[in-house]
TIVO-2410 file (N, C-alpha, C; in nm, 3 decimals):
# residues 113
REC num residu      c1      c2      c3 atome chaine
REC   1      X   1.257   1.844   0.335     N      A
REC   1      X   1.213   1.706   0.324    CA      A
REC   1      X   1.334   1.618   0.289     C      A
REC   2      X   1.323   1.509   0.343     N      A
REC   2      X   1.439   1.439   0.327    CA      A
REC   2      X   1.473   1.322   0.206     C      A
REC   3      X   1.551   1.321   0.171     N      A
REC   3      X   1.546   1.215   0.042    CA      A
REC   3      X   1.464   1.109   0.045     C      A
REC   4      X   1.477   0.994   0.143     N      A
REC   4      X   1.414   0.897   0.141    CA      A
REC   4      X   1.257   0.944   0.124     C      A
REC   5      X   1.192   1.048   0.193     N      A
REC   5      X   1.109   1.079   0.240    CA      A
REC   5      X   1.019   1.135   0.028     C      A
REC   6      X   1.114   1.230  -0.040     N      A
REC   6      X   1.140   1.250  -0.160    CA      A
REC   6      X   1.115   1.143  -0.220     C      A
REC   7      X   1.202   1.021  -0.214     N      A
REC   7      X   1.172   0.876  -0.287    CA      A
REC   7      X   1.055   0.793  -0.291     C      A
REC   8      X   0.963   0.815  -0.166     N      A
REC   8      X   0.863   0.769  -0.115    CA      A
REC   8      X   0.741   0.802  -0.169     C      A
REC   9      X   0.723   0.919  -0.135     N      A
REC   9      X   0.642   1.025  -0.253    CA      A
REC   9      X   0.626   1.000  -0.358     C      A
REC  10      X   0.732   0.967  -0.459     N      A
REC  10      X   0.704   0.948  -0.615    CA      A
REC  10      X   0.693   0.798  -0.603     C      A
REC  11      X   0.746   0.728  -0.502     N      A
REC  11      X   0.678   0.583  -0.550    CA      A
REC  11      X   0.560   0.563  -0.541     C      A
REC  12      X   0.492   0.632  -0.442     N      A
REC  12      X   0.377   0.631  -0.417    CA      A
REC  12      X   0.273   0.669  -0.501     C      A
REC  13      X   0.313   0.788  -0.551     N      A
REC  13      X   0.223   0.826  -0.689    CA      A
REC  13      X   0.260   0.729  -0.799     C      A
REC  14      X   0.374   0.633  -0.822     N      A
REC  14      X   0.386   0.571  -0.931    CA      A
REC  14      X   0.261   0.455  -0.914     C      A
REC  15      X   0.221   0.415  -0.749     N      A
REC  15      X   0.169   0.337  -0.752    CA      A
REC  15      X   0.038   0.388  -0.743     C      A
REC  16      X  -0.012   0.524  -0.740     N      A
REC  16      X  -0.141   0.561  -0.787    CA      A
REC  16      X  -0.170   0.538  -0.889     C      A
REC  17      X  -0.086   0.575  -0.997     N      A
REC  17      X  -0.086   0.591  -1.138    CA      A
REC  17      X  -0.121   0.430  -1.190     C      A
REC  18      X  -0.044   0.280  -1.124     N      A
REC  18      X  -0.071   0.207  -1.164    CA      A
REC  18      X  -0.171   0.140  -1.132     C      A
REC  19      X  -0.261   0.167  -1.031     N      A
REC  19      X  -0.377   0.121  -0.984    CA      A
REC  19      X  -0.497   0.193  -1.089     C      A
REC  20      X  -0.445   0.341  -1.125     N      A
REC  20      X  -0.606   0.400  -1.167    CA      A
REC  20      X  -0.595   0.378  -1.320     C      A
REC  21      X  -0.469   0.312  -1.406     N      A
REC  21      X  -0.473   0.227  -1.529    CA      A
REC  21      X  -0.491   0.100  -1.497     C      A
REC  22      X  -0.559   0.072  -1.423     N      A
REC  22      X  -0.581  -0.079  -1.445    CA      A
REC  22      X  -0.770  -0.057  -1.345     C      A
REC  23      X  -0.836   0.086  -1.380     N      A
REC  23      X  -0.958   0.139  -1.338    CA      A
REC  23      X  -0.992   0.132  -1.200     C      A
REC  24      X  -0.882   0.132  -1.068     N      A
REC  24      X  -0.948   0.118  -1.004    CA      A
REC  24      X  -0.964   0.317  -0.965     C      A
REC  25      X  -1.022   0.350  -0.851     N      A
REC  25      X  -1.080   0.467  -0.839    CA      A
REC  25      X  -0.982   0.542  -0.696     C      A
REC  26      X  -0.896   0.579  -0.659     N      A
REC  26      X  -0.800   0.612  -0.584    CA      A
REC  26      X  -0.938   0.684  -0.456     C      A
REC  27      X  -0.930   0.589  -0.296     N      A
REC  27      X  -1.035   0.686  -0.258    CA      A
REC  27      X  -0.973   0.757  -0.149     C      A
REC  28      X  -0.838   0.744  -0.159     N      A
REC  28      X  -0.748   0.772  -0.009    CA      A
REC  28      X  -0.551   0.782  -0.041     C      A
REC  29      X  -0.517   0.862   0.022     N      A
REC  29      X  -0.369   0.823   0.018    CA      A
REC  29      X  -0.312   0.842   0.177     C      A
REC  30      X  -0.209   0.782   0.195     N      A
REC  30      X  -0.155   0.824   0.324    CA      A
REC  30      X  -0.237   0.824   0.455     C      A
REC  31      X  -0.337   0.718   0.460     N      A
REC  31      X  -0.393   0.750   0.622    CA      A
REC  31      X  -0.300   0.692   0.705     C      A
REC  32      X  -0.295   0.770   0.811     N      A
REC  32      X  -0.217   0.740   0.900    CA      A
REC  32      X  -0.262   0.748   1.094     C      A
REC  33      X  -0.248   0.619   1.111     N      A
REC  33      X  -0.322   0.652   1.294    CA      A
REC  33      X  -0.167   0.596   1.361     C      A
REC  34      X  -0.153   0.630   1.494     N      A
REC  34      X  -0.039   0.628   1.570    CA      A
REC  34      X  -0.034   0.429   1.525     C      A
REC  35      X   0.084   0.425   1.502     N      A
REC  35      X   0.172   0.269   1.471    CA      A
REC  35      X   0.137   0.211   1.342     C      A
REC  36      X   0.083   0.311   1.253     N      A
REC  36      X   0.035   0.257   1.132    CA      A
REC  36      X  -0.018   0.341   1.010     C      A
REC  37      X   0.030   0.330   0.882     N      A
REC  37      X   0.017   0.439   0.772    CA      A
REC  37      X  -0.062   0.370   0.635     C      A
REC  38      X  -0.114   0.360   0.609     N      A
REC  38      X  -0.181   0.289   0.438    CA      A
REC  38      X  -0.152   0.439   0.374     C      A
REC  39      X  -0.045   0.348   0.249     N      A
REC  39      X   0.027   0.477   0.149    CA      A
REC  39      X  -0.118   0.511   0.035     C      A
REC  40      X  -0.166   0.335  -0.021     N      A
REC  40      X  -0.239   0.416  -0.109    CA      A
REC  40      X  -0.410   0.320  -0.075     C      A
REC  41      X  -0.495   0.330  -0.133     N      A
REC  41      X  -0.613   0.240  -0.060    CA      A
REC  41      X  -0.715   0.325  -0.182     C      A
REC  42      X  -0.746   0.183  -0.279     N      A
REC  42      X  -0.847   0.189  -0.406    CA      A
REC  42      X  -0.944   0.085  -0.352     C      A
REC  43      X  -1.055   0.137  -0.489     N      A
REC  43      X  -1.138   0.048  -0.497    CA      A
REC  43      X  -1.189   0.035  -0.638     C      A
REC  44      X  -1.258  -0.080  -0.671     N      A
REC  44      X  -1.265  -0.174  -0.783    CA      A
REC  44      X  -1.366  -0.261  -0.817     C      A
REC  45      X  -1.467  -0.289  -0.866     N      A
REC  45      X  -1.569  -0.411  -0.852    CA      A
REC  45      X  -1.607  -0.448  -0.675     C      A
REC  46      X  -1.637  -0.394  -0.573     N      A
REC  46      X  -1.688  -0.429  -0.490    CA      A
REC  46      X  -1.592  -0.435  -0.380     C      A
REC  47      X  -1.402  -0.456  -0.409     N      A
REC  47      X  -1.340  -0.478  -0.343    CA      A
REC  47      X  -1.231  -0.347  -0.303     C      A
REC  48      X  -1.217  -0.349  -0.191     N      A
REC  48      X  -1.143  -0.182  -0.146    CA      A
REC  48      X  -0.949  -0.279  -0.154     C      A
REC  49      X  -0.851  -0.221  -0.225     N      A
REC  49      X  -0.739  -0.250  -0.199    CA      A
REC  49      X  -0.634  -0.148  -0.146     C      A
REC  50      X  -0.582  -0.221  -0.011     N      A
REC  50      X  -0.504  -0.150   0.038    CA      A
REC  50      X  -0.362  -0.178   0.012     C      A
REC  51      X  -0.279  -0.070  -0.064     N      A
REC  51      X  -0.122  -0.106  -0.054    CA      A
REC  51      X  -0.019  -0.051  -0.015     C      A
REC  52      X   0.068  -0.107   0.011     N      A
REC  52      X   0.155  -0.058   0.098    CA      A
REC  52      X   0.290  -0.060   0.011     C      A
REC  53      X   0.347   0.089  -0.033     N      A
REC  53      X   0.425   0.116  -0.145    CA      A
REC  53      X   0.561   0.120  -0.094     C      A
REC  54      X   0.669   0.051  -0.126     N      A
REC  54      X   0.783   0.007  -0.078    CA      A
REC  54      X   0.856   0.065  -0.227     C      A
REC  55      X   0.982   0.206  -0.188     N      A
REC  55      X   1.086   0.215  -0.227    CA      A
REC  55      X   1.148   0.120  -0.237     C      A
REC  56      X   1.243   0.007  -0.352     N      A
REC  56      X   1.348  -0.066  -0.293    CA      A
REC  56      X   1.483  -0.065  -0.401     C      A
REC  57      X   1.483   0.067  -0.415     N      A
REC  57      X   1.605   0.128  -0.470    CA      A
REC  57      X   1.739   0.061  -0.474     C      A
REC  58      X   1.769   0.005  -0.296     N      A
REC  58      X   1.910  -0.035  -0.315    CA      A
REC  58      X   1.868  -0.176  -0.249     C      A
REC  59      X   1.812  -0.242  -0.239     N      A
REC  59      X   1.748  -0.395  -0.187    CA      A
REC  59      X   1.718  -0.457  -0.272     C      A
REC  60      X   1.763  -0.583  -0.310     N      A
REC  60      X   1.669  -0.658  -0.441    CA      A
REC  60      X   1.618  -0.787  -0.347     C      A
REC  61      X   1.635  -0.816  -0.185     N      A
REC  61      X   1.602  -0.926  -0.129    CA      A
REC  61      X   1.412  -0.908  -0.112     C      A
REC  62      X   1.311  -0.873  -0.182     N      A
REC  62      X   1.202  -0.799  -0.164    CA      A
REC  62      X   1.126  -0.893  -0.056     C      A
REC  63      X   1.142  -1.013   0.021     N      A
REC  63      X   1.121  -1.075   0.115    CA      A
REC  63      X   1.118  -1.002   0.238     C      A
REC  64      X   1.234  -0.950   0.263     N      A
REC  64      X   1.253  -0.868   0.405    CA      A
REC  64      X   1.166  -0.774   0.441     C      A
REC  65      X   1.094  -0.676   0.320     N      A
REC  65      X   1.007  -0.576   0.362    CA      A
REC  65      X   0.847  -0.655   0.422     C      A
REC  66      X   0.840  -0.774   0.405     N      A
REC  66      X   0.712  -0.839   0.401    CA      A
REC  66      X   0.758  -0.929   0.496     C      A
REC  67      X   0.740  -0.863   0.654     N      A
REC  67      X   0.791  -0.937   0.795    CA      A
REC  67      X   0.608  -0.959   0.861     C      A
REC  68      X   0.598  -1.016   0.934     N      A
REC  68      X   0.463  -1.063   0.981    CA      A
REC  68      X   0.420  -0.916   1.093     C      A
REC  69      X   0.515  -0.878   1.165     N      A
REC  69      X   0.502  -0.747   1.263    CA      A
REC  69      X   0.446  -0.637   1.165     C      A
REC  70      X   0.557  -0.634   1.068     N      A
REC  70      X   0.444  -0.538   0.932    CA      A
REC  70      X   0.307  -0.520   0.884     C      A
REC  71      X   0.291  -0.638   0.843     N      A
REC  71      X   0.163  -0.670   0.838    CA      A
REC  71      X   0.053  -0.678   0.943     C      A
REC  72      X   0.130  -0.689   1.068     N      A
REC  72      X   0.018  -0.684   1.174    CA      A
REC  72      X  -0.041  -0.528   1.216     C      A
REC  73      X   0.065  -0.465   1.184     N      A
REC  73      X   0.072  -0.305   1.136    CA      A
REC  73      X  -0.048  -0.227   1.069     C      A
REC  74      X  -0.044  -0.272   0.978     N      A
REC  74      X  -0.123  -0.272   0.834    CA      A
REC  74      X  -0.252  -0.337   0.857     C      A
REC  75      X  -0.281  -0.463   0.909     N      A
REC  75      X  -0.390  -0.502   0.964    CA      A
REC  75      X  -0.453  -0.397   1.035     C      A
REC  76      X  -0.407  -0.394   1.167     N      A
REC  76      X  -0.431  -0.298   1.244    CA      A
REC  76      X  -0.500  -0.169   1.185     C      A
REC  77      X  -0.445  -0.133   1.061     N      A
REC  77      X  -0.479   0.041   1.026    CA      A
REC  77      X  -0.624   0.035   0.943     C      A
REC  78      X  -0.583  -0.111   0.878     N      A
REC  78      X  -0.704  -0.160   0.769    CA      A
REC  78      X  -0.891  -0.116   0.846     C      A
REC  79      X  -0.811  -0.195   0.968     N      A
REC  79      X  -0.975  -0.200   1.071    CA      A
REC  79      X  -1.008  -0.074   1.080     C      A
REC  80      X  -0.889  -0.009   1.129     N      A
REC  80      X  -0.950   0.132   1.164    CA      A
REC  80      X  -0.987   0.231   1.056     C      A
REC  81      X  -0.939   0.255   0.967     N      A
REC  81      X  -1.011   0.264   0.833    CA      A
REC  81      X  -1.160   0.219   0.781     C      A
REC  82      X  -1.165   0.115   0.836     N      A
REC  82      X  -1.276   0.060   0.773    CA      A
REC  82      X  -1.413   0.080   0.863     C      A
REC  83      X  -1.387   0.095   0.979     N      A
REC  83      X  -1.452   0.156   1.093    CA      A
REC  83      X  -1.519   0.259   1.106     C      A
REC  84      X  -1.383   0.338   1.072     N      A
REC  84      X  -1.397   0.500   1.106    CA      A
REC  84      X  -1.468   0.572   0.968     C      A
REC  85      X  -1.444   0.497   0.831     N      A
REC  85      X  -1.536   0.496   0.729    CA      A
REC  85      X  -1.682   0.437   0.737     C      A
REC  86      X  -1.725   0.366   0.809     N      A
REC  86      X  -1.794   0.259   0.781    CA      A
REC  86      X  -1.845   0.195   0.668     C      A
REC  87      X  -1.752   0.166   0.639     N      A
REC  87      X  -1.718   0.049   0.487    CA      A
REC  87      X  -1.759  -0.098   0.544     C      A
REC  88      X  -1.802  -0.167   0.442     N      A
REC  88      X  -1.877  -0.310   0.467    CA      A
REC  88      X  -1.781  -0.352   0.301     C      A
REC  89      X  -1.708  -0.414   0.256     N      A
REC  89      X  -1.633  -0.428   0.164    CA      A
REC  89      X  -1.558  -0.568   0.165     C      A
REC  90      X  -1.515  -0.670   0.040     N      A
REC  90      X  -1.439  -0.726   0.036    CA      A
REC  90      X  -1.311  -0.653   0.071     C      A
REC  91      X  -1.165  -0.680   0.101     N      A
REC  91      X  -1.052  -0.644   0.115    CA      A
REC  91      X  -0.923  -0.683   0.073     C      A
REC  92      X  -0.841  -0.669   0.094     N      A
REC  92      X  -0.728  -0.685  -0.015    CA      A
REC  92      X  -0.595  -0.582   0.034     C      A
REC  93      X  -0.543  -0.679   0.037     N      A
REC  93      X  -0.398  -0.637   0.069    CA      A
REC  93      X  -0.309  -0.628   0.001     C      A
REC  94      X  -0.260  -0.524  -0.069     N      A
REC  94      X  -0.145  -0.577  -0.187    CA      A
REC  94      X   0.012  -0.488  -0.160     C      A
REC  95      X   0.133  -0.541  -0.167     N      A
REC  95      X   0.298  -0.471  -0.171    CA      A
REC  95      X   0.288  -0.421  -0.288     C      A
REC  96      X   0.332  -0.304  -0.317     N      A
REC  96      X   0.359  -0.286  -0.475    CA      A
REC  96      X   0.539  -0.242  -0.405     C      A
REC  97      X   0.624  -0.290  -0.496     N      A
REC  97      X   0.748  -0.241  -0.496    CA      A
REC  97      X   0.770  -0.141  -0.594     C      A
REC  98      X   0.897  -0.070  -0.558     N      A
REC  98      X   0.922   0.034  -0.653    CA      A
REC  98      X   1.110   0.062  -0.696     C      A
REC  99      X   1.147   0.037  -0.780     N      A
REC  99      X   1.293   0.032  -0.799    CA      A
REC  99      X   1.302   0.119  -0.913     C      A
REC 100      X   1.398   0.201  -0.887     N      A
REC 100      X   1.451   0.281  -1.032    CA      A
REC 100      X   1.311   0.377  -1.084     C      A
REC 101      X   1.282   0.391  -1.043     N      A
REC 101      X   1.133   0.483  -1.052    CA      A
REC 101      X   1.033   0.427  -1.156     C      A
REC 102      X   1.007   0.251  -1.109     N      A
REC 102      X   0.883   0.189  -1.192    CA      A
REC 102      X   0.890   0.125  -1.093     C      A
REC 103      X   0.746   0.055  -1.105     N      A
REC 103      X   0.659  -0.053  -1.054    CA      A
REC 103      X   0.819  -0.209  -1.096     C      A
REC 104      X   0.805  -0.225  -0.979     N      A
REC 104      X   0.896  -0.380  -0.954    CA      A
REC 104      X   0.805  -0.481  -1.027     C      A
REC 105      X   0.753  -0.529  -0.909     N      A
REC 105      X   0.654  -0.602  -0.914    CA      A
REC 105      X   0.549  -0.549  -0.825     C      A
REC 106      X   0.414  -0.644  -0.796     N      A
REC 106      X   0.283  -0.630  -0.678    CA      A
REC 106      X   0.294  -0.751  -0.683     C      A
REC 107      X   0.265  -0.764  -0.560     N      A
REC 107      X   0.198  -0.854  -0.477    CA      A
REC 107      X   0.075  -0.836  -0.401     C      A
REC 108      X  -0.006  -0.930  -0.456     N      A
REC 108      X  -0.146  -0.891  -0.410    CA      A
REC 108      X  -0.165  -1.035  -0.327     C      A
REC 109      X  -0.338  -0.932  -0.285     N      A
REC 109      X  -0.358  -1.037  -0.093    CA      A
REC 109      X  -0.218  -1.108  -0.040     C      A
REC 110      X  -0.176  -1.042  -0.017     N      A
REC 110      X  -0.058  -1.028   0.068    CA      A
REC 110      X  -0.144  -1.069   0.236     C      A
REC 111      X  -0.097  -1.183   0.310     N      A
REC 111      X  -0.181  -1.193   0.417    CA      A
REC 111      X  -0.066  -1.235   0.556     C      A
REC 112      X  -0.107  -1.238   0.682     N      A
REC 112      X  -0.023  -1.311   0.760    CA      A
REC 112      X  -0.001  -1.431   0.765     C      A
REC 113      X  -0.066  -1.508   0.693     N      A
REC 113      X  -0.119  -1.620   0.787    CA      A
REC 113      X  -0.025  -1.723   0.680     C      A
***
């Protein structure tokens, strides 16, 4: 396995860890359909949140990871998820960043528009 791949992993669980202290209920990690991956995807009071966990180890510009093609990405996977579950749910989009092996910041409803 490859480093980055190594780095990804534990951010990802850092950002499990910070979703299920703040109660939400972890119901998924890593789905993935061809052109599109949701790292982690909770739920909470009625609303399912999907996030998308960004290593940014050697980047502090945290703008660049949050391009509109990305998100159209992520859109894309949301539906099919929600489909292929058949979930009827509020939704929610959130970045969690990850630097130095903690939570950066989140950004929540994160949208295109």
């Amino acid at each position: 396995m490859s480093n980055k791949r190594k780095l990804g992993q534990i951010g990802e669980q850092l950002v499990v860890w910070y979703y299920e202290e703040r109660g939400y209920e972890i119901l998924d990690t890593n789905y993935v359909i061809p052109g599109g991956e949701l790292d982690v995807i909770a739920q909470k009071d009625g609303t399912i949140v999907f996030v998308e966990a960004k290593v940014v180890d050697y980047v502090d510009d945290l703008m660049w990871y949050i391009k509109p093609q990305k998100l159209k990405f992520l859109e894309r996977t949301i539906e099919d998820y929600l489909y292929k579950k058949n979930l009827d749910f509020e939704v929610r989009l959130d970045v969690a960043f990850v630097k130095n092996n903690s939570i950066l910041e989140v950004f929540e409803n994160v949208t295109n528009s």
